[in-house]
N, C-alpha and C positions, 0 to 999 in steps of 0.2 A: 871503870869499876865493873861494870858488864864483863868485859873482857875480862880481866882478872879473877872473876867468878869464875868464867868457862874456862878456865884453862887451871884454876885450882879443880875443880870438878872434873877436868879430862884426865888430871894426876891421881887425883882419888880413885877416877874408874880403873888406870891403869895397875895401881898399885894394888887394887883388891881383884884385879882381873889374875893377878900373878896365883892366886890360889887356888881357880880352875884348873892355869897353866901346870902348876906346878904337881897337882892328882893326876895330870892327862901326863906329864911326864914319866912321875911312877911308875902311871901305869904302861908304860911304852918301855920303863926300863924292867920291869916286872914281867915283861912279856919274853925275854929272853932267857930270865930261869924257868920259864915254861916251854920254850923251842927248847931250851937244853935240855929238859925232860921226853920232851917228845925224840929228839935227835937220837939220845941213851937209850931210850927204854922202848919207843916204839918201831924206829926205822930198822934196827937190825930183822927185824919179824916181818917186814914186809917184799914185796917184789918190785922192780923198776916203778910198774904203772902206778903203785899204789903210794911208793915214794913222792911223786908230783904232787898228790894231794894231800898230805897228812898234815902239812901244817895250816892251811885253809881250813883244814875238818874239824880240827882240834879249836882252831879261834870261834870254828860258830858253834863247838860245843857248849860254849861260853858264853857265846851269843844268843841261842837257844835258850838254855837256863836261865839268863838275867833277863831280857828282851823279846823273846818269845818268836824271836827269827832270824835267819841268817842274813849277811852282811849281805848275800846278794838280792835278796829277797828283800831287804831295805831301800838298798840300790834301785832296784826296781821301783818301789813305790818311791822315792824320791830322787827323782832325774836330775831334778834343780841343783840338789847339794853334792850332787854324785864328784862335782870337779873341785870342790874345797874340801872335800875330805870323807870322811865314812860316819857308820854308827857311832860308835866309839867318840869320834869327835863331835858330836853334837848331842852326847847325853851331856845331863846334869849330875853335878858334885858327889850325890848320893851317891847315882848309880856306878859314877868312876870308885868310888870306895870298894862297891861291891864287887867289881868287876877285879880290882888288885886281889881281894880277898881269895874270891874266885879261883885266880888263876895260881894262888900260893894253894891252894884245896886242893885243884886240878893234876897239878907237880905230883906232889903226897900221892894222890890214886893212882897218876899210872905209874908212879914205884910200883905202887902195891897190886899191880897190873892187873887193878878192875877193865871191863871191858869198859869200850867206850857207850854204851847204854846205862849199863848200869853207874858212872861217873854223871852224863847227865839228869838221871834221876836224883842224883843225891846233891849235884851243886845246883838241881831247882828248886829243892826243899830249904838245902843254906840260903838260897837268892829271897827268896820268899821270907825265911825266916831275918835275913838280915835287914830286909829292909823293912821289915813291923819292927823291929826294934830301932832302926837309925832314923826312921822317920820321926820320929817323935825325940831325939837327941840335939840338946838346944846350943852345941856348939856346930855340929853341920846343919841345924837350921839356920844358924846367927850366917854361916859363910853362904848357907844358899841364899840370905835373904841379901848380904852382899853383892852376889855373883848376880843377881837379878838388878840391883840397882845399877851395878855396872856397864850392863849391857843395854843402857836407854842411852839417847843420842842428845847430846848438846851441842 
């Protein structure tokens, strides 16, 4: 009976684990109409050197805004998780929301070919605005409170 518990509870964590997964997907397929923007609108303007770095610069614009530091600057303070994955994979539901959000904002501005300054000012004020309002929205609280039961060990 024990048994059958844990193993209906390993199904349940698995099955409500898929709702992380599937925001972290998203946002992994969401990040390629944002290289395509970058690719369009900003590589033509640039030289060799500055090619190598534009798509790095452009994800911790994003990273910046939501997070308040860049992926290596995370890297750094966390050595331990450095080889399962990055920022991005160890937020929480919320912040995967805002980070899609984010990078659909992001697209839109370098059409509109704001500088990259003045794009991180304004998607820290969405990051900020977005989340006083989703933090308090009782269907990503219902899946965070999910996404947290899930992640306990049986």
């Amino acid at each position: 009976m024990i048994q059958e518990f844990q193993r209906l509870k390993k199904k349940e964590c698995n099955e409500n684990k898929l709702n992380w997964q599937a925001n972290r997907v998203l946002a992994k397929v969401n990040y390629i109409v944002h290289t395509d923007a970058i690719k369009n609108y900003l590589v033509p303007t640039l030289n060799e050197q500055q090619k190598q770095f534009i798509y790095q610069e452009e994800a911790d614009v994003i990273n910046v805004a939501l997070f308040g530091m860049t992926a290596k600057e995370w890297s750094k303070n966390n050595p331990h998780l450095v080889t399962k994955g990055n920022i991005r994979d160890y937020t929480d539901l919320l912040h995967l929301v805002i980070l899609n959000n984010l990078e659909n904002v992001n697209t839109g501005l370098i059409k509109m070919n704001l500088s990259q300054s003045e794009r991180l000012v304004k998607l820290n004020h969405m990051a900020k605005r977005q989340m006083e309002l989703l933090r308090g929205n009782k269907s990503l609280n219902h899946l965070a409170y999910t996404e947290n039961k899930t992640n306990m060990e049986f």
